[in-house]
N, C-alpha and C positions, 0 to 999 in steps of 0.2 A: 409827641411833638418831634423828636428827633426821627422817626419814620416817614414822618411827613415833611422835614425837609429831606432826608436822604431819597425818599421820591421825586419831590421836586430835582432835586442836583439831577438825579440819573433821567430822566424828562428833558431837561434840558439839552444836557450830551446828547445822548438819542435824537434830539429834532433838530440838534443842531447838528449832526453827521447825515442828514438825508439831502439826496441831491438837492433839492430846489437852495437850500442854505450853503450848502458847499460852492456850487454854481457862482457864488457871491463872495464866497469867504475865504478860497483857496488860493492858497500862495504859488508864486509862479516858479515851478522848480528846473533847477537849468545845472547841465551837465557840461562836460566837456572834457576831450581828451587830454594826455598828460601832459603835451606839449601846447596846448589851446589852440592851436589847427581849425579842431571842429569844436563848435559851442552850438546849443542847444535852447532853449525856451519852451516849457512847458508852460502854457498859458492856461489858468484857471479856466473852464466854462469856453475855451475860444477854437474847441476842435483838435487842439496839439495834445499827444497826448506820450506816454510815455513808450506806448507800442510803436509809435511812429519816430521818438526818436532811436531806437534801437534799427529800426531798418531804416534810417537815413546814414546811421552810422556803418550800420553793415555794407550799405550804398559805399559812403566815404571810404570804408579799406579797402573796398573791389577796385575804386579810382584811382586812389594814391595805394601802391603794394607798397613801399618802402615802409607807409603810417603800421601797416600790418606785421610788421618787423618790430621784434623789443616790447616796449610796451606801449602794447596796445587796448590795455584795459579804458573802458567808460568810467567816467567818476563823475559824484553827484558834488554839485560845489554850492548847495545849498546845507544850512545848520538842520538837524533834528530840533525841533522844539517842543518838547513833549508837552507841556503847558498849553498847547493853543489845540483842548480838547474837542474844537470842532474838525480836527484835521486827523481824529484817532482810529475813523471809518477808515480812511488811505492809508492810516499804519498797518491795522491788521489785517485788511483783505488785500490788498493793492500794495504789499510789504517789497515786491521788488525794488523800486527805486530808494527804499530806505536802506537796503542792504548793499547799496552801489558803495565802493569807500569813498571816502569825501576827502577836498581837495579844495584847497581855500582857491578863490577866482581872484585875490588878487585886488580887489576893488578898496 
């Protein structure tokens, strides 16, 4: 009995981490600099994605040099929520933007 729920559990995770369910279920993570200048939106399923905010941002210091001065780190101003096991696919393969430090947005 207990085999066949801990099947069932890991079934679940797993189909719930394959794109077609993620597409649906991901949260929209949004970055921005330390002064809030540049903000970001990562839209679940909507084409934005986290490679492309990194070269928008790369874009933004090329424009502003003075942003490129001090700190100029990226920060994720979204919470980790380790609990929302359909999102564990994008912690461990796609773990860049988890490892951004994080920076409350202030909301």
């Amino acid at each position: 009995m207990k085999r066949k729920v801990l099947i069932l559990i890991l079934s679940i995770v797993i189909v719930s981490n394959l794109p077609f369910f993620t597409f649906f279920l991901q949260e929209d993570f949004t970055y921005s600099n330390a002064d809030g200048t540049f903000t970001y939106s990562e839209e679940g399923g909507k084409g934005k994605s986290f490679e492309g905010c990194q070269r928008l941002y790369g874009y933004f210091l090329c424009q502003h040099p003075l942003k490129d001065q001090g700190d100029n780190e990226l920060y994720r101003t979204f919470t980790i929520k380790p609990w929302r096991f359909w999102e564990w696919g994008e912690m461990i393969f796609h773990n860049e933007r988890f490892k951004l430090p994080y920076k409350d947005s202030g909301k």
